[in-house]
C-alpha positions, 0 to 999 in steps of 0.5 A, spaced: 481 529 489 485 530 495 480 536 499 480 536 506 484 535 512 485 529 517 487 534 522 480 538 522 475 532 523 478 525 521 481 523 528 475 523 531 472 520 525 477 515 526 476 513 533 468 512 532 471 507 527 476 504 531 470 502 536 466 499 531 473 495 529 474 492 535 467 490 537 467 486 530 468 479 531 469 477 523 473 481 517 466 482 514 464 485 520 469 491 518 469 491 511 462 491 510 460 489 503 460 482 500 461 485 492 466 490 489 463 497 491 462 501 484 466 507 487 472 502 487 472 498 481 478 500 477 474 498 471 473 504 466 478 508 470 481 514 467 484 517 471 485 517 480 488 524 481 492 527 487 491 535 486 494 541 489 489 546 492 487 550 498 487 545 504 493 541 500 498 547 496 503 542 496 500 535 496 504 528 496 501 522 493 501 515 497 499 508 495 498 503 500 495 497 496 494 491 502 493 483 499 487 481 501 487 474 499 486 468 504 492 467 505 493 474 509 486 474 511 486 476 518 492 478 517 489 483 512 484 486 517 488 486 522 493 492 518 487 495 516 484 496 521 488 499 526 495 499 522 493 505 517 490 509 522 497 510 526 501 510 519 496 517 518 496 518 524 504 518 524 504 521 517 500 528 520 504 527 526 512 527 524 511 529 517 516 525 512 511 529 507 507 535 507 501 534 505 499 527 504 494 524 499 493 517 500 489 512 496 489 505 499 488 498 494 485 492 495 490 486 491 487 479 489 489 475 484 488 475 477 487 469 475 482 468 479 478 473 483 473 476 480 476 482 484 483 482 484 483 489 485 480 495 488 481 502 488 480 508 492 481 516 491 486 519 493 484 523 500 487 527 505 481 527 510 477 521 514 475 518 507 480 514 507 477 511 512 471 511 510 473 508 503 476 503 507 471 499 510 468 500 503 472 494 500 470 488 499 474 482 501 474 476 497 479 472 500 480 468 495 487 468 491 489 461 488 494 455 487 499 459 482 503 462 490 503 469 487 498 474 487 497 481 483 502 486 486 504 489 479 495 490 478 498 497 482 504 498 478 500 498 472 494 502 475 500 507 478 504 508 472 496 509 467 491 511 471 494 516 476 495 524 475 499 526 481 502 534 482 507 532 486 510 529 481 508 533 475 508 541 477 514 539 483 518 533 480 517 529 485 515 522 485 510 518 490 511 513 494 507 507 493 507 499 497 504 494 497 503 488 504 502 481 502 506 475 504 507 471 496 511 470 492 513 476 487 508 476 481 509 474 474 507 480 470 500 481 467 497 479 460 494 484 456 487 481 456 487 481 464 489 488 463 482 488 458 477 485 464 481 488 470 481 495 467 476 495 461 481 498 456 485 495 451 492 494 452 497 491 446 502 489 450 503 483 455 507 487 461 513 482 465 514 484 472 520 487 472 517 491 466 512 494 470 514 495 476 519 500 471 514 504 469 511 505 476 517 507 479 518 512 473 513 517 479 512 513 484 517 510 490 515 502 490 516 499 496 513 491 498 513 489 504 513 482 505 509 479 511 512 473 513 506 472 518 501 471 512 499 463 511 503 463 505 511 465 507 510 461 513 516 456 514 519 453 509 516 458 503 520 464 507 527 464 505 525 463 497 520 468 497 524 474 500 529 472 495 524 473 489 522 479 491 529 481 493 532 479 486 527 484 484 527 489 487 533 489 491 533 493 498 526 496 496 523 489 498 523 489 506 521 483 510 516 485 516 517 479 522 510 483 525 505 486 521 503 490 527 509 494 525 508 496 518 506 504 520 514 505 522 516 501 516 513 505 511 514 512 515 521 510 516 521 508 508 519 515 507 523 518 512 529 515 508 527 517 502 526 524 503 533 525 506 536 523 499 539 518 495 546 518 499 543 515 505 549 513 511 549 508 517 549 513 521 543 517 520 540 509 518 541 507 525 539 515 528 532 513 526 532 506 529 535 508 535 530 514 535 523 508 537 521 506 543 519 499 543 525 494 542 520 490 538 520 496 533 527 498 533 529 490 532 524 490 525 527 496 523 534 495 524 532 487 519 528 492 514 533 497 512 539 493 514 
């Protein structure tokens, strides 16, 4: 998947859609189902693929996987609804990449949702949009102060084809948005109904995000706003994902500043893994709004 182009019909499907999502008065009014869409069900998935062709000769895979449990809940409609709109809009605009394929996933809990995953294509025009407001928002999660970010990881590193990586040897970028606890791994059985595949193995954590990030950037970005990392949680669920992921783990103080975290991720990477301060304070410098500065001066510190 990957045909088409954001430039040719997506901003103005994109500003119809934003019409619509500001008149909605409840996140079911923007994510229109109340089940999961067939077309997102990640079981019986072989393969999603980010494929070279004529409108995308150099495409780039990206995976934004957004918590979409009741602890983010408003917070969750809110990015969606306007967040991916500008980070598209940034990723044509000041082009850290050529060529993106975005493919958005909806995380739920394993242990409890009957959902805790949903998948779309990888896109480059106003499909993704579209498949967006497809998702249906469980808002569940449960007690066990986690929620399953590694769902991607594994689906990544599985179930993913991407000539980035394949014909060029360049890795994608992948990050997940939500506001718990790292996840704890997955067992082979979850893997089983989740995916409808056998897998013989249980995966830890730290297992899976090593497999993921074998062709894919992995970032998480934790919302300090969501229900969950407000107050006292705060300071111990940054800790947890910075022991896992070191720098890759990025506190974001305000959510509605997530399109410049990534982009500055991205525009980071891009620039190679020798990465100086000065160049690190250039991009900050670079922003307007003093908010924004603030939030990425905190994030790539």
């Amino acid at each position: 998947m990957g045909s088409g182009r954001w430039e040719s019909t997506g901003r103005a499907y994109y500003s119809t859609s934003s019409v619509a999502a500001r008149d909605a008065t409840s996140v079911r009014d923007y994510f229109r189902s109340s089940q999961i869409n067939e077309a997102l069900d990640p079981n019986g998935v072989l393969l999603r693929e980010s494929c070279d062709g004529d409108d995308n000769p150099e495409s780039n895979a990206i995976i934004i996987g957004l918590d979409v449990t009741g602890s983010m809940g408003r917070i969750a409609h809110e990015i969606a609804k306007e967040g991916l709109g500008t980070l598209i809009e940034g990723i044509l605009e000041r082009k850290p990449v050529v060529d993106p394929h975005i493919l958005i996933a909806a995380i739920g809990d394993v242990m409890c949702d009957s959902s805790p995953l949903q998948i779309s294509q990888f896109e480059a025009d106003e499909r993704i949009i579209q498949q967006l407001t497809d998702n249906y928002v469980e808002g569940g999660g449960g007690g066990n102060n986690t929620e399953s970010y590694d769902l991607p990881w594994y689906f990544a590193a599985t179930r993913t084809a991407i000539d980035c990586f394949t014909k060029r040897g360049k890795k994608g970028y992948l990050f997940t948005v939500g506001d718990e606890m790292p996840p704890a791994g997955l067992r082979a059985k979850d893997i089983k109904r989740v995916f409808g595949t056998d897998d013989q193995q249980d995966y830890t954590a730290a297992e899976l995000l090593a497999l993921a990030e074998e062709k894919y950037h992995v970032f998480h970005l934790i919302v300090e706003e969501g229900s969950y990392c407000r107050g006292r949680q705060r300071p111990r669920v940054i800790a947890g994902w910075k022991q896992l992921m070191g720098s890759r783990a990025i506190p974001l103080s305000n959510y509605k500043h997530m399109s410049e975290v990534i982009l500055a991720c991205i525009e980071i990477s891009e620039a190679g893994e020798i990465v100086d301060d000065e160049q690190i304070n250039a991009l900050i410098d670079s922003h307007q709004d003093e908010s924004v500065r603030q939030t990425l001066s905190h994030a790539l510190a």
